[in-house]
C-alpha positions in Angstrom: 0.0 0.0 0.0 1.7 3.3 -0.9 0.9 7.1 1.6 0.5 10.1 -0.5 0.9 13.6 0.8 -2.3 16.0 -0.7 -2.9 19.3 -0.4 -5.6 21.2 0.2 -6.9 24.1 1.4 -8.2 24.5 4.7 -11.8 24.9 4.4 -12.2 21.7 2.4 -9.8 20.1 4.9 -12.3 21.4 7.8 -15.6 20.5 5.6 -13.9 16.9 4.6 -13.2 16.0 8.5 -17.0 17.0 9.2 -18.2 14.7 6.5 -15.7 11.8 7.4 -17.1 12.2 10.9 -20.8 11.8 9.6 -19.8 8.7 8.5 -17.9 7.7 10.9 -14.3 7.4 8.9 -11.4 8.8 8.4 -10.3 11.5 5.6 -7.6 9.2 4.3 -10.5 7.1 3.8 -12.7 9.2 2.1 -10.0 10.0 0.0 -9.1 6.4 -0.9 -12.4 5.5 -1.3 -12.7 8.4 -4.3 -9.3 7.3 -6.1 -10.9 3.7 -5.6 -13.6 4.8 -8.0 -11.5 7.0 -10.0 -9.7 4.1 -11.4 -12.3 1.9 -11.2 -14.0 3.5 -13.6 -13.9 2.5 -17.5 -11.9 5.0 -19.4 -12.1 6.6 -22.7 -10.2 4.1 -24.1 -11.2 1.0 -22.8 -15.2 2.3 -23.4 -13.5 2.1 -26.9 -12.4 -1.1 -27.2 -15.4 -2.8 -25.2 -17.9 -1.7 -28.2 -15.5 -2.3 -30.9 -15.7 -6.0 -29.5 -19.2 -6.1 -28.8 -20.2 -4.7 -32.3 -17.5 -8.0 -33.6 -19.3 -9.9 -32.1 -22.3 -9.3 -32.9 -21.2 -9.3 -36.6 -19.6 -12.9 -36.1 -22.7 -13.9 -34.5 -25.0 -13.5 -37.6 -22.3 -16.2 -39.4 -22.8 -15.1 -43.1 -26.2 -13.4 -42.6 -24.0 -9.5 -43.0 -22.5 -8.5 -46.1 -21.3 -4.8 -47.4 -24.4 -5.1 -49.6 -26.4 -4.9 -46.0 -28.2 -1.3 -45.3 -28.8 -0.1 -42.6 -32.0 2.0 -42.0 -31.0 6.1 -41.5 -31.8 6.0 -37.5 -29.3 3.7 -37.2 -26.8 5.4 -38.9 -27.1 8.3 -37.3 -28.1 6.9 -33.9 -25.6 9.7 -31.4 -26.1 7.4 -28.2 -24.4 4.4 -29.8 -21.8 6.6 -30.1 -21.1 7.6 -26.0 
């Protein structure tokens, strides 16, 4: 396990040591528990690369059934949440 020194300033040092006290933990706590989720989290990158082999996938999945001749209807094309 490795210590880290942080800085901050003293208001959100005070404000922190209130809230850790609400829940009854410490601020090094608090603060481990946020860089636990920070890199925990998916990033950019790997968001990437998940639907990259998800869409494979799916393609392999229809065995034949796709071909470059395949359209696809316009909402699909231009569908902008497929693409977060």
């Amino acid at each position: 396990m490795r210590n880290i020194t942080v800085s901050v300033d003293d208001n959100i040092y005070h404000r922190a040591r209130i809230r850790a006290a609400e829940l009854q933990t410490s601020v090094s706590a608090l603060v481990a528990r946020f860089l636990k989720q920070t890199a925990d989290e998916e990033t950019n990158r790997e968001r990437l690369k998940r639907m990259e082999r998800e869409t494979l996938e799916r393609i392999q999945a229809r065995q034949g059934s796709f071909s470059a001749g395949n359209r696809m209807a316009r909402d699909e094309i231009y569908d902008r949440h497929a693409l977060r």
